[in-house]
TORKOL-4160 file (C-alpha; in steps of 0.2 Angstrom, whole numbers, padded with zeros to 4 digits, m for minus):
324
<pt num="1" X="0041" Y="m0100" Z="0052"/>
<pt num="2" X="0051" Y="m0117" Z="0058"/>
<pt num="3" X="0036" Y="m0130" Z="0045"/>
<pt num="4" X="0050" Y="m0141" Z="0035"/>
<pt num="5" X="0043" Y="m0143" Z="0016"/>
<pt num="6" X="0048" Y="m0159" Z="0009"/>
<pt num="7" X="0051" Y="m0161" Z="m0011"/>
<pt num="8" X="0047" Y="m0177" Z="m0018"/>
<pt num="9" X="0065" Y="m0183" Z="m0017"/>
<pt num="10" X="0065" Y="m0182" Z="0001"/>
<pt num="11" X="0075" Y="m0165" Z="0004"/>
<pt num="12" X="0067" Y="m0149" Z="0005"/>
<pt num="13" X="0058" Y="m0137" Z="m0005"/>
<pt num="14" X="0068" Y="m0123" Z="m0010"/>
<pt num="15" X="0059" Y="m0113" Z="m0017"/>
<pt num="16" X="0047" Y="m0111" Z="m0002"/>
<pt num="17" X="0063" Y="m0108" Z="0009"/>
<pt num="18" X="0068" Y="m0095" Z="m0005"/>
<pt num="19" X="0049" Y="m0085" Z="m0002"/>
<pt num="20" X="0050" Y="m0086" Z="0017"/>
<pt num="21" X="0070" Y="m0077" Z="0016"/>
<pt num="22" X="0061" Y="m0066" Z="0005"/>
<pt num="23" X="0047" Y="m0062" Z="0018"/>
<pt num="24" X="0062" Y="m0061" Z="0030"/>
<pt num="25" X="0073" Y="m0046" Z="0022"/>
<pt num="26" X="0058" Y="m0037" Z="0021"/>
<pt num="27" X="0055" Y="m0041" Z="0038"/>
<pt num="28" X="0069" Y="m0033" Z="0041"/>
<pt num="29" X="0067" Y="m0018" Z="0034"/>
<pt num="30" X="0053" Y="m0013" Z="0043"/>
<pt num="31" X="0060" Y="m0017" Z="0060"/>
<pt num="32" X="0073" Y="m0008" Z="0056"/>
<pt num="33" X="0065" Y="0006" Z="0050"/>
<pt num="34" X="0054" Y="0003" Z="0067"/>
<pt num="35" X="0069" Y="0004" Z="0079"/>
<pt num="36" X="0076" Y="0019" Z="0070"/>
<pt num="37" X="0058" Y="0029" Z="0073"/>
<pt num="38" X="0055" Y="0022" Z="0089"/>
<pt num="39" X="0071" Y="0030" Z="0094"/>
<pt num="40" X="0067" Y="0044" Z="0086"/>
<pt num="41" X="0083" Y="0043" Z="0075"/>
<pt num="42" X="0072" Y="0046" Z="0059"/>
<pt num="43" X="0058" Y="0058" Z="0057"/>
<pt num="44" X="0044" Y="0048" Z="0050"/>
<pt num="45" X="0031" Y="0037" Z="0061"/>
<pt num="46" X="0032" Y="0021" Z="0053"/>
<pt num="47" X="0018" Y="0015" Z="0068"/>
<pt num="48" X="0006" Y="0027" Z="0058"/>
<pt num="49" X="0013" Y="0030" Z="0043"/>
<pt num="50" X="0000" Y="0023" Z="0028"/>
<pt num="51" X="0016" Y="0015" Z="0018"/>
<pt num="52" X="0024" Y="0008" Z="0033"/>
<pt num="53" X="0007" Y="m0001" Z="0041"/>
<pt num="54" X="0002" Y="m0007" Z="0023"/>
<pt num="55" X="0019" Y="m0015" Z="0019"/>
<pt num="56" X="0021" Y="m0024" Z="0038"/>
<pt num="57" X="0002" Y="m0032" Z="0034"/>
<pt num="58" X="0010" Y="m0036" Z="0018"/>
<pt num="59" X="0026" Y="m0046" Z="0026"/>
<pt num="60" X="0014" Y="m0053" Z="0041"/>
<pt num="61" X="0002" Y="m0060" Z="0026"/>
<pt num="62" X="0016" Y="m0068" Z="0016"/>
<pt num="63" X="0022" Y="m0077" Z="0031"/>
<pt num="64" X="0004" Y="m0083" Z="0037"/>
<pt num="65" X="0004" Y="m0090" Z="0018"/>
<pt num="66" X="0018" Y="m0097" Z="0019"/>
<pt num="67" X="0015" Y="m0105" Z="0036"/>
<pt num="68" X="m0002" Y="m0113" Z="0030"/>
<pt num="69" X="0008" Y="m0120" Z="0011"/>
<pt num="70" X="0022" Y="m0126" Z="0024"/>
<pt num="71" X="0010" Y="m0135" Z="0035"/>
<pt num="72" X="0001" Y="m0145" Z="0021"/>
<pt num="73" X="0019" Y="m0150" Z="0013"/>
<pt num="74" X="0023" Y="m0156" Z="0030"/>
<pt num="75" X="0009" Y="m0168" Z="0031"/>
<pt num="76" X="0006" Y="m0175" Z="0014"/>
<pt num="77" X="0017" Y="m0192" Z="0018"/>
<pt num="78" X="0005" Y="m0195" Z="0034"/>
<pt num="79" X="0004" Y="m0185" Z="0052"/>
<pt num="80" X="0017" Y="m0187" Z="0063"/>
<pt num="81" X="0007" Y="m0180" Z="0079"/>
<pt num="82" X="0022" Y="m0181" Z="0089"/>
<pt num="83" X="0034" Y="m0170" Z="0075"/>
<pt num="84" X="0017" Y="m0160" Z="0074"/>
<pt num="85" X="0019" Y="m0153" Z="0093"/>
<pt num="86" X="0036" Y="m0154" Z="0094"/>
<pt num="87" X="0036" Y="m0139" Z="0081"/>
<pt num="88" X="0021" Y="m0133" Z="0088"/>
<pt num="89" X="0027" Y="m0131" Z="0105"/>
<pt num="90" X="0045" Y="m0125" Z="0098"/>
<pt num="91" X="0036" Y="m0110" Z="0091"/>
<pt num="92" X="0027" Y="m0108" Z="0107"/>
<pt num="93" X="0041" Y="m0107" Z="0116"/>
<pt num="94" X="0048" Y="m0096" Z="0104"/>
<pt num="95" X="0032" Y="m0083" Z="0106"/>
<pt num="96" X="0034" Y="m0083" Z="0128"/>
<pt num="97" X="0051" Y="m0078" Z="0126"/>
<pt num="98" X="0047" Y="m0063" Z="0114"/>
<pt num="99" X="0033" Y="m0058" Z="0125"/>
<pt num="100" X="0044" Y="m0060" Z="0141"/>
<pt num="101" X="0060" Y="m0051" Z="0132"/>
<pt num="102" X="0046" Y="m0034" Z="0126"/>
<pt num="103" X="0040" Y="m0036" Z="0142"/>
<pt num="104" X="0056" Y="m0032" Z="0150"/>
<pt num="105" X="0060" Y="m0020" Z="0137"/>
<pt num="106" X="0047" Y="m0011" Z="0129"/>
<pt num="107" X="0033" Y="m0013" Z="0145"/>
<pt num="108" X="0022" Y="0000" Z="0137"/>
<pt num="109" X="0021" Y="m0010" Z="0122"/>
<pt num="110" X="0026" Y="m0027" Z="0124"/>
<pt num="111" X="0021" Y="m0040" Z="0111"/>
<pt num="112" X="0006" Y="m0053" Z="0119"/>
<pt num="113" X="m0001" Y="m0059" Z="0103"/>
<pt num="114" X="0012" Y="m0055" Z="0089"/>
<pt num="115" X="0015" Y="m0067" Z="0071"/>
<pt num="116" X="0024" Y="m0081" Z="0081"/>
<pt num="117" X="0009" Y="m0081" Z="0094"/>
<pt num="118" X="0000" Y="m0083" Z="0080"/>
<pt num="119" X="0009" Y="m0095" Z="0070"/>
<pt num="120" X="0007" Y="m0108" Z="0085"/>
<pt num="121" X="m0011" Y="m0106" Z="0085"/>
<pt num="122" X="m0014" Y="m0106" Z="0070"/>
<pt num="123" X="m0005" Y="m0122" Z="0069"/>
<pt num="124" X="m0018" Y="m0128" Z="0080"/>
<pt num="125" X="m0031" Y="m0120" Z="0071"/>
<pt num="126" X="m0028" Y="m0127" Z="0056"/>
<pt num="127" X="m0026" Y="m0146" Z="0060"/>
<pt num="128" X="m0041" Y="m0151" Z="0056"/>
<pt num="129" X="m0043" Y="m0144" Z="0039"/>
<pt num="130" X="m0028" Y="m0154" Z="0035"/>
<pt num="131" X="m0042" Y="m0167" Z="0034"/>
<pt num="132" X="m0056" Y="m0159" Z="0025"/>
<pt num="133" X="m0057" Y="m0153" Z="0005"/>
<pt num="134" X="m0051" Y="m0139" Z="m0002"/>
<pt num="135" X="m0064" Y="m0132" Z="m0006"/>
<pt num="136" X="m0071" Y="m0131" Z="0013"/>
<pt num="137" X="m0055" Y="m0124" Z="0018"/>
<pt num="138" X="m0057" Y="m0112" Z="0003"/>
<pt num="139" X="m0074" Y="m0105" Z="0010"/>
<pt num="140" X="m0067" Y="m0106" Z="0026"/>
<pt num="141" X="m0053" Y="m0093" Z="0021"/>
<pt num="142" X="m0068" Y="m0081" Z="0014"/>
<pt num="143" X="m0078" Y="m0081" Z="0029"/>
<pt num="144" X="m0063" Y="m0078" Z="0040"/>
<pt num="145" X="m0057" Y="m0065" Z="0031"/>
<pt num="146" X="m0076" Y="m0057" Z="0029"/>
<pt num="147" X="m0079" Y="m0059" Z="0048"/>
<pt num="148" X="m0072" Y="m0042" Z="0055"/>
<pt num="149" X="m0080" Y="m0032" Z="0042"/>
<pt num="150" X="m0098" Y="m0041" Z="0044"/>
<pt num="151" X="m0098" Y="m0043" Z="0064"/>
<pt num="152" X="m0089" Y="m0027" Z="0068"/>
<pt num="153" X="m0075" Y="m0021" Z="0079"/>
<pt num="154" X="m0085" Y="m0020" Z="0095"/>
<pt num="155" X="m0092" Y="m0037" Z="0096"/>
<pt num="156" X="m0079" Y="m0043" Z="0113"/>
<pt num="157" X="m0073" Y="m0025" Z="0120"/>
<pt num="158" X="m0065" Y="m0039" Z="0134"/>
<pt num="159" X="m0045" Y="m0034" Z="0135"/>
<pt num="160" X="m0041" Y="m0054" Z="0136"/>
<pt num="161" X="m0053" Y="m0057" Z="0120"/>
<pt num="162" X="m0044" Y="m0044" Z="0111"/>
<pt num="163" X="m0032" Y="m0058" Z="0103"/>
<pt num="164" X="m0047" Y="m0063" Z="0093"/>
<pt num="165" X="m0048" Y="m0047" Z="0084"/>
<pt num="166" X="m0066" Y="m0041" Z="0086"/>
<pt num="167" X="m0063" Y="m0030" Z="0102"/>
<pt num="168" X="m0052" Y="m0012" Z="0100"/>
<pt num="169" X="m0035" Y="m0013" Z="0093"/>
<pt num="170" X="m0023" Y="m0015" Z="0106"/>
<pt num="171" X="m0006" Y="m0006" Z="0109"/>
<pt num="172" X="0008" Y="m0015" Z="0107"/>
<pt num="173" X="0023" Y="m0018" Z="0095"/>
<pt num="174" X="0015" Y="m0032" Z="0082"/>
<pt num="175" X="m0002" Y="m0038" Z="0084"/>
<pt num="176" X="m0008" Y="m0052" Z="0073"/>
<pt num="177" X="m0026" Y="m0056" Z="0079"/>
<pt num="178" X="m0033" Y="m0074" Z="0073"/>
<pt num="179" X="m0046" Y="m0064" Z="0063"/>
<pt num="180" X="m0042" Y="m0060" Z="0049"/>
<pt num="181" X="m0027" Y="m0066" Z="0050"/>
<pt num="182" X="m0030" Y="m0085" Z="0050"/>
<pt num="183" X="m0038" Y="m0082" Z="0032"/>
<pt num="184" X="m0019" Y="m0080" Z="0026"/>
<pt num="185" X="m0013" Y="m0098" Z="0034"/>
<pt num="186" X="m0031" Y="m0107" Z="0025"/>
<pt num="187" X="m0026" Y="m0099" Z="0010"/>
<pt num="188" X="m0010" Y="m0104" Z="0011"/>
<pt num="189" X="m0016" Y="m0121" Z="0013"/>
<pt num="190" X="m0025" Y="m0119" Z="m0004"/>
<pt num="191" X="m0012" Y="m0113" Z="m0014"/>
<pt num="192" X="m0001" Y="m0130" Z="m0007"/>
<pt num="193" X="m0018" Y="m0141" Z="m0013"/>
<pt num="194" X="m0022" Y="m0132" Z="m0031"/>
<pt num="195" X="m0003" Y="m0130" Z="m0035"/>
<pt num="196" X="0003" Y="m0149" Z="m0029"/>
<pt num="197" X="0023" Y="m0144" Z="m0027"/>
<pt num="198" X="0027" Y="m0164" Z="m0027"/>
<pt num="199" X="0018" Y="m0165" Z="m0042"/>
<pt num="200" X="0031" Y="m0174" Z="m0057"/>
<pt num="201" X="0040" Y="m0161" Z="m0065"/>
<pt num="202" X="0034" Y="m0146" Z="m0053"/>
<pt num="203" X="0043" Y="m0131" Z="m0054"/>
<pt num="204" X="0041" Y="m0130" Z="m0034"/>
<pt num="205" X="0051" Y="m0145" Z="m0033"/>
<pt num="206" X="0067" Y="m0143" Z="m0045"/>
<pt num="207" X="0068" Y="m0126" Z="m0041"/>
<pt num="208" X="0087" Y="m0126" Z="m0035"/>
<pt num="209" X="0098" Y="m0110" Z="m0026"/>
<pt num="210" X="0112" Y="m0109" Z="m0038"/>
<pt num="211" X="0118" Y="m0090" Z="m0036"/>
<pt num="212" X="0127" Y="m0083" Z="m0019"/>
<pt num="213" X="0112" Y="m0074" Z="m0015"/>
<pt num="214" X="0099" Y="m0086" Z="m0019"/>
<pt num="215" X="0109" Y="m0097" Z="m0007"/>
<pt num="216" X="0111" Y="m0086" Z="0007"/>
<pt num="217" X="0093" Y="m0081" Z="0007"/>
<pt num="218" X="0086" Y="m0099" Z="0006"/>
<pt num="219" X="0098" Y="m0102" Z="0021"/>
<pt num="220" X="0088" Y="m0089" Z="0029"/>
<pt num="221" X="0072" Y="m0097" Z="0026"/>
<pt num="222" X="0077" Y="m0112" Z="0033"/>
<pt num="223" X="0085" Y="m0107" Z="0047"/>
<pt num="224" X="0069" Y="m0092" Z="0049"/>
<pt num="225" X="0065" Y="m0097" Z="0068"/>
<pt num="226" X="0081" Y="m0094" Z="0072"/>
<pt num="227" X="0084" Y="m0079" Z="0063"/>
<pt num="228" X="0068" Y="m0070" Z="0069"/>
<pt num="229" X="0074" Y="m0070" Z="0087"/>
<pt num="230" X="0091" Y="m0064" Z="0085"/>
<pt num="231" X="0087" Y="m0050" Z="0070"/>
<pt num="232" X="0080" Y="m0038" Z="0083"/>
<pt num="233" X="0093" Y="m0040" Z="0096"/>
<pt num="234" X="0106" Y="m0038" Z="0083"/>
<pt num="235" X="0098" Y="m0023" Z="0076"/>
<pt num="236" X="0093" Y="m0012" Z="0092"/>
<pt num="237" X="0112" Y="m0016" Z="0097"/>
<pt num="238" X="0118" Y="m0011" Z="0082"/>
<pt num="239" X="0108" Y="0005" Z="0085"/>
<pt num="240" X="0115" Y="0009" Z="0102"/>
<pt num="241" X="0130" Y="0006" Z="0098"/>
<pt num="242" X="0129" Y="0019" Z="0084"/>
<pt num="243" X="0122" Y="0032" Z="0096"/>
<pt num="244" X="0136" Y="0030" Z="0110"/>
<pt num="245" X="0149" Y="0033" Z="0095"/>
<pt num="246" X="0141" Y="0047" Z="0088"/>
<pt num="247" X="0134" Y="0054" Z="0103"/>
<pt num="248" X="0116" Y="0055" Z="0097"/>
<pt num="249" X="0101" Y="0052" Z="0112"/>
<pt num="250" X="0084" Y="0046" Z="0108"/>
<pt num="251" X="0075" Y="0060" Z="0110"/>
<pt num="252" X="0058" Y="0052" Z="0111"/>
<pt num="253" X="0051" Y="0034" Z="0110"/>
<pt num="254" X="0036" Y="0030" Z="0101"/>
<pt num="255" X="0025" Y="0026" Z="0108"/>
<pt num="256" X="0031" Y="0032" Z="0125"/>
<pt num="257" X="0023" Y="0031" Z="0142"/>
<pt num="258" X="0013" Y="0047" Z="0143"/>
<pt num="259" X="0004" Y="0042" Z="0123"/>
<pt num="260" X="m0001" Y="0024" Z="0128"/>
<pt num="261" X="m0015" Y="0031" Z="0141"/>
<pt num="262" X="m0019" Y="0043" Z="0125"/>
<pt num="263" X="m0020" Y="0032" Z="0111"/>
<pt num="264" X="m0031" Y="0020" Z="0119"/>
<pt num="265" X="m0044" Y="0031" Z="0127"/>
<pt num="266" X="m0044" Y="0038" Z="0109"/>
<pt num="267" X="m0047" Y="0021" Z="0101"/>
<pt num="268" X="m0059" Y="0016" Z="0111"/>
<pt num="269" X="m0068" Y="0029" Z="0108"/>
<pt num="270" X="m0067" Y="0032" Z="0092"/>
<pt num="271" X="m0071" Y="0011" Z="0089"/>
<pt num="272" X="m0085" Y="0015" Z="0100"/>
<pt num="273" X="m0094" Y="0025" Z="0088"/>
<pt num="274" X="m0091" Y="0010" Z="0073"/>
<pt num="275" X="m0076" Y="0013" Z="0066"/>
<pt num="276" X="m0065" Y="0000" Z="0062"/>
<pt num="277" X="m0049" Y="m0002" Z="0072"/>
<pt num="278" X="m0041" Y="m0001" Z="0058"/>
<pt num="279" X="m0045" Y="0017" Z="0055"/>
<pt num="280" X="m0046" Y="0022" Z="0073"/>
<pt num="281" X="m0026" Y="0016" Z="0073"/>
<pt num="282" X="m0025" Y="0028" Z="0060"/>
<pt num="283" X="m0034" Y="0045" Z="0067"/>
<pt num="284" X="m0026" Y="0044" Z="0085"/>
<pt num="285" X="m0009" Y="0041" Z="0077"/>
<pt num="286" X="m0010" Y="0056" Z="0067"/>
<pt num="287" X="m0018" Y="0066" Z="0080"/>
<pt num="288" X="m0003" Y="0062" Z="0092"/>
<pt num="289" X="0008" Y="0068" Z="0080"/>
<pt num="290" X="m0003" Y="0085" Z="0074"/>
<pt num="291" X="m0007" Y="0089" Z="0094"/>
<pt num="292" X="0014" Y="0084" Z="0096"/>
<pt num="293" X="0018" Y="0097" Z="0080"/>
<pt num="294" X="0006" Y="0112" Z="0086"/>
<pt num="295" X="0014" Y="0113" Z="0104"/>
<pt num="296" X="m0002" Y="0107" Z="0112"/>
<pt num="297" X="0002" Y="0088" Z="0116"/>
<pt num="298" X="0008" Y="0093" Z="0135"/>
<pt num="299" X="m0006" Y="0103" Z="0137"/>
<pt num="300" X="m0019" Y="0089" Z="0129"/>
<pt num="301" X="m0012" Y="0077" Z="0141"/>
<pt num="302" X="m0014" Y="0090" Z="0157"/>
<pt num="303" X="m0032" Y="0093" Z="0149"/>
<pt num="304" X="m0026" Y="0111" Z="0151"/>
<pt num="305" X="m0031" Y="0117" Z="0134"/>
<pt num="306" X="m0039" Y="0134" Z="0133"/>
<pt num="307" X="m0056" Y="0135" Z="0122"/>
<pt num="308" X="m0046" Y="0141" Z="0108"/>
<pt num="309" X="m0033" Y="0129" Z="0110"/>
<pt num="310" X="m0047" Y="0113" Z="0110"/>
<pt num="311" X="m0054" Y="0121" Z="0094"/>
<pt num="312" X="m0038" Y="0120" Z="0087"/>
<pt num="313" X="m0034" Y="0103" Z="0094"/>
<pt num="314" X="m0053" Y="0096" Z="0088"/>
<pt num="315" X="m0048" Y="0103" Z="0069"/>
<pt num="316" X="m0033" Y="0093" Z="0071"/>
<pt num="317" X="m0042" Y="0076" Z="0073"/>
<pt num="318" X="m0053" Y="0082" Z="0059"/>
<pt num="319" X="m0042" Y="0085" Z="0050"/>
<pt num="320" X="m0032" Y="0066" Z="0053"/>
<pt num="321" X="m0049" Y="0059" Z="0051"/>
<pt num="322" X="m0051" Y="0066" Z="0033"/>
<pt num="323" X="m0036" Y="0058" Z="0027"/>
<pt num="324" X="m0038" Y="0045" Z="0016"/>
């Protein structure tokens, strides 16, 4: 998030700042959504919801692009290792203190391995393909991407390995395992080495801001460390501030203490049998919400369903597992 693209004149790139402000205001719809179904302020489950889940891979993925473009503009004139892991550790730095903040706040759920995690390894990661062809980086890219699907979801079921993406899907806030997600930062790498923004003439390069909001959102983008750690802050006060002057409680947290033991013995189970985390996410989600809906959920946790009751909580996640 904090890579500096240079264009050819010595200033920087725009129109790479405009696409990561871009990526940000999506950003923060989703959070915002988040915070308002984590307190329960709106009714739809934007953890499990299909929409939600596909359009925060969608902002994740643009980011990682975006990081892996950034990266190869940052390193065209000649590597500066010292600038290299001064950012590096910048964004580091920036990943303990999310962690530390979550941990604090949401303990159930707090953030270990999330997109800034990522970004610093990645950026490690991906130094020495800085060196190698585009083509190798291209393949690269393919067989990261392919490697969950090939090897499984089952392959390290070891909780400290689970950053790596090929153990059961974890529960936390934002997740961004190195694979797939590493495919994204190589491919954005690519794009940079087939679409040269420095070339003469480049539309990349002489791309210039020149409406209000073009200006604020490339501001945005430049400045998109900085706003990634104060957006969140600014929007759950925001939130709470609304509540005390309305008088409206969050009823319910999502997801709260008593579903963290549930959702996990369910994903692990259900990825025990093969299928992807990705689907597992999906059923227990759902099934938390249809067992929450149908008055059984307090029983389902006191394992105090009677036989009638388990039929009906067993159609449930038949149910959830149906859905496409």
């Amino acid at each position: 998030m904090s890579e500096q693209a240079q264009s050819s004149a010595g200033g920087r790139i725009e129109l790479v700042d405009l696409a990561r402000g871009i990526a940000l205001l999506a950003m923060f719809v989703y959070h915002f959504a988040y915070d308002l179904s984590y307190f329960r302020l709106i009714r739809v489950d934007v953890v499990s919801d299909p929409a939600w889940r596909a359009f925060a891979r969608l902002i994740a993925g643009s980011f990682l692009v975006i990081v892996g473009f950034s990266l190869v503009l940052a390193t065209q004139k000649g590597f500066d290792r010292g600038n290299y892991l001064r950012r590096v550790a910048l964004i580091a730095c920036a990943a303990i203190l999310v962690t530390s903040a979550t941990w604090f706040a949401l303990p159930d759920v707090f953030i270990f391995f999330g997109i800034l995690h990522h970004i610093a390894l990645a950026s490690v990661l991906a130094l020495p393909f800085l060196f190698l062809p585009t083509l190798v980086i291209a393949i690269t890219a393919v067989i990261v991407f392919a490697l969950p699907f090939i090897l499984g979801h089952n392959v390290f079921t070891q909780d400290w390995l689970s950053f790596l993406g090929f153990g059961p899907w974890p529960l936390t806030a934002d997740f961004v395992p190195v694979f797939p997600w590493f495919g994204c930062v190589l491919a954005g790498m690519v794009l940079a080495r087939t679409a040269p923004p420095k070339a003469p003439g480049s539309f990349w390069a002489n791309w210039r801001a020149t409406s209000a909001p073009a200006k604020v959102i490339v501001l945005g983008g430049r400045n998109s460390l900085f706003v990634y750690l104060v957006h969140q802050p600014l929007f759950i006060g925001a939130l709470f501030l609304f509540m005390q002057a309305t008088g409206q409680v969050a009823t319910q947290k999502l997801p709260d203490a008593e579903a963290a033991p549930f959702l996990t013995a369910c994903q692990r189970s259900c990825t025990g049998t093969g299928t992807p985390k990705e689907i597992c996410e999906r059923v227990c989600g759902c099934s938390m919400d249809g067992l929450k809906q149908a008055n059984l959920w307090v029983k389902a946790l006191a394992d105090a369903l009677s036989p009638a009751e388990t039929e009906q909580a067993r159609g449930i996640g038949q149910s959830c597992a149906r859905q496409p």
